[in-house]
C-alpha positions as a printed Julia matrix, in Angstrom:
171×3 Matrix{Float64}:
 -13.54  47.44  19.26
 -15.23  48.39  22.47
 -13.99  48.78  25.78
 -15.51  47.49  29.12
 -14.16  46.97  33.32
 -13.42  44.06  35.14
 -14.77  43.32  38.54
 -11.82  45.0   39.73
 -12.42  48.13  37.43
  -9.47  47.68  35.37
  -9.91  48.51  31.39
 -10.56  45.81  29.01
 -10.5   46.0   25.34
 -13.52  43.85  22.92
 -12.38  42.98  19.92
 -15.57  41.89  17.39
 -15.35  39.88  14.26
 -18.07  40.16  12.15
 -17.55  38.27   8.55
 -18.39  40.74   5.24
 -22.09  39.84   4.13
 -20.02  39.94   0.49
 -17.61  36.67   1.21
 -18.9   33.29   0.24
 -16.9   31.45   2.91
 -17.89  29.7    6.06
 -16.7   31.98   8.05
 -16.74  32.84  12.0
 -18.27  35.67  14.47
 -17.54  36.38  17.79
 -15.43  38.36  20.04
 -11.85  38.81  22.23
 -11.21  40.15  25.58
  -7.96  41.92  25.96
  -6.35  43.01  28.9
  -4.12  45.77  27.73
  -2.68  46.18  31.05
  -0.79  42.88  31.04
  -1.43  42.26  27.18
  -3.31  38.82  27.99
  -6.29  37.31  26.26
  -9.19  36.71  28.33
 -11.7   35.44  26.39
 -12.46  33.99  23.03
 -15.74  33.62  22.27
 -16.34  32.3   18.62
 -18.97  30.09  16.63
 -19.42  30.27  12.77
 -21.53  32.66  11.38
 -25.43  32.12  10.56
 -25.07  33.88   7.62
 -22.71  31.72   6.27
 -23.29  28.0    7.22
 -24.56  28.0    3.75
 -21.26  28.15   2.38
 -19.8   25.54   3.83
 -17.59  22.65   1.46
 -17.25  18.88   1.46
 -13.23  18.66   2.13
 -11.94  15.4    0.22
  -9.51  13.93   2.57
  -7.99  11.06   0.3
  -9.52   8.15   1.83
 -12.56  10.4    3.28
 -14.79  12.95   2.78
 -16.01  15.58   5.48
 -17.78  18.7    6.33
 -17.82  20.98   9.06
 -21.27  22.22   9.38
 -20.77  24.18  12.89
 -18.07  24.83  14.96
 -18.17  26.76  18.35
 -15.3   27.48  20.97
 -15.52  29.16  24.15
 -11.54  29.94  25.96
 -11.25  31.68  29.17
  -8.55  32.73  31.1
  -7.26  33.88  34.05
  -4.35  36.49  34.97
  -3.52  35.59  39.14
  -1.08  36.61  40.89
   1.43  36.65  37.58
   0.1   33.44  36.23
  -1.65  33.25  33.04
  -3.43  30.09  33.4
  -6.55  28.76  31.56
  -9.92  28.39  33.26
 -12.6   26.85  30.86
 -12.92  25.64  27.34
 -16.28  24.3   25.56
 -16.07  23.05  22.02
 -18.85  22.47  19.62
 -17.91  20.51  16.42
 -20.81  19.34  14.07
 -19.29  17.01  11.45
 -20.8   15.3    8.74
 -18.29  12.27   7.62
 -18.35  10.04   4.65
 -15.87   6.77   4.2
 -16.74   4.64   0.96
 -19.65   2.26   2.25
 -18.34   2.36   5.8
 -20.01   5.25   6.97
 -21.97   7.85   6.28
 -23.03   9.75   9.17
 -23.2   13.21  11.09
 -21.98  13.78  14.62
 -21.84  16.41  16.61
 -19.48  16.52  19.4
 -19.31  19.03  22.56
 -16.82  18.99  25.62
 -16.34  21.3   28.39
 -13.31  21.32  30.27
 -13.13  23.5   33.45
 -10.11  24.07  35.51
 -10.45  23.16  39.07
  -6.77  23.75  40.61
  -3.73  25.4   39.46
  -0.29  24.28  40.39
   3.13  25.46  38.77
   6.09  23.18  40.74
   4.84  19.61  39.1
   8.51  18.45  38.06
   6.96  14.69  36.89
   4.95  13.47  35.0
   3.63   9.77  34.8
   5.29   7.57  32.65
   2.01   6.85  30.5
   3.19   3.03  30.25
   2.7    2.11  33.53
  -0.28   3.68  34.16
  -2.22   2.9   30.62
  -0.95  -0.79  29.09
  -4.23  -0.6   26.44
  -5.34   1.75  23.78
  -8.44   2.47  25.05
 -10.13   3.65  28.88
 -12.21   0.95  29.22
 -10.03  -2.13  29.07
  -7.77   0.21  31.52
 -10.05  -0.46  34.41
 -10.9    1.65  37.5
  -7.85   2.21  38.46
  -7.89   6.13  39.6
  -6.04   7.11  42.82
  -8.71   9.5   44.4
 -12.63  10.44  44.06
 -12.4   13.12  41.33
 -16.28  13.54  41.86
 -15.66  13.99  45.4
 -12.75  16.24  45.8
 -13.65  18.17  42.57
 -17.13  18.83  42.68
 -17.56  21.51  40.47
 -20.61  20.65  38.7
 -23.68  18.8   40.63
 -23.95  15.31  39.59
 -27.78  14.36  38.2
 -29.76  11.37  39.55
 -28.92   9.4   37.15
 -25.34  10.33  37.14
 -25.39   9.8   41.39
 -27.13   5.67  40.38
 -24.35   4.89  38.03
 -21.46   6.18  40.69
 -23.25   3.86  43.32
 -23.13   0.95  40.55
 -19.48   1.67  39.93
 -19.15   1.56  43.92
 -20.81  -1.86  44.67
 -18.87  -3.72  42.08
């Protein structure tokens, strides 16, 4: 354990996990923020060790067999103003999956999910029936009540990205 300042100069704690060379286990590395001031997590920062990918096993699932051969997660958080509110999350999963004849294939999937706006008095929530009659987004149409990509513009959109959005538009 190490310890380290915010911007604001307050003390933060590091917490590192380092697998034992010894264990034959996929196991993972990586670290913890701590704020010991208002005993919050502030960042977890994990991916599975190098050193022991090779130890990964094929779990038999009953119908299915799968192995993980990577997994990475990045949390952040935020302590404002007495709120303890999440800011950004990327996961890394690299999966190889095996079903009879079916399939046989490895994926690897990644998502990012960054937090844009913060707000504590929603009493509501949509009733998820009205709002999505089929199983899947596509066959639920366009139907979105505001420019996300407009009002939300966290991350710049690519050429390619800014041509499909003017598709979308024309239709």
């Amino acid at each position: 354990m190490r310890s380290k300042k915010d911007q604001f100069g307050n003390a933060l704690e590091v917490i590192y996990i380092k697998p034992r060379a010894s264990v034959e286990k996929a196991l993972l590395v990586g670290k913890i923020t701590y704020d010991p001031t208002h005993k919050v997590v502030l960042d977890i920062d994990v991916k599975m060790s190098d050193n022991h990918k090779q130890f990964v096993e094929t779990i038999n699932a009953l119908i299915m067999k799968f192995t993980i051969h990577d997994i990475q997660i990045k949390q952040t958080y935020k302590y404002l103003n007495g709120k303890y509110i999440p800011s950004y999350r990327k996961s890394l999963l690299d999966l190889h999956i095996k079903f009879g004849k079916q399939m046989n294939d490895r994926m690897m999937s990644i998502s990012d999910l960054v937090v844009t706006d913060f707000n504590d008095n929603v009493t509501t929530q949509p009733e998820k029936n009205k709002i999505f009659k089929e199983r899947n987004l596509y066959s639920n149409g366009m139907n979105f009540t505001e420019n996300f990509w407009e009002t939300n513009s966290t991350l710049p959109l690519s050429e390619n990205e800014e041509r499909i959005l003017q598709t979308l538009k024309s239709k």
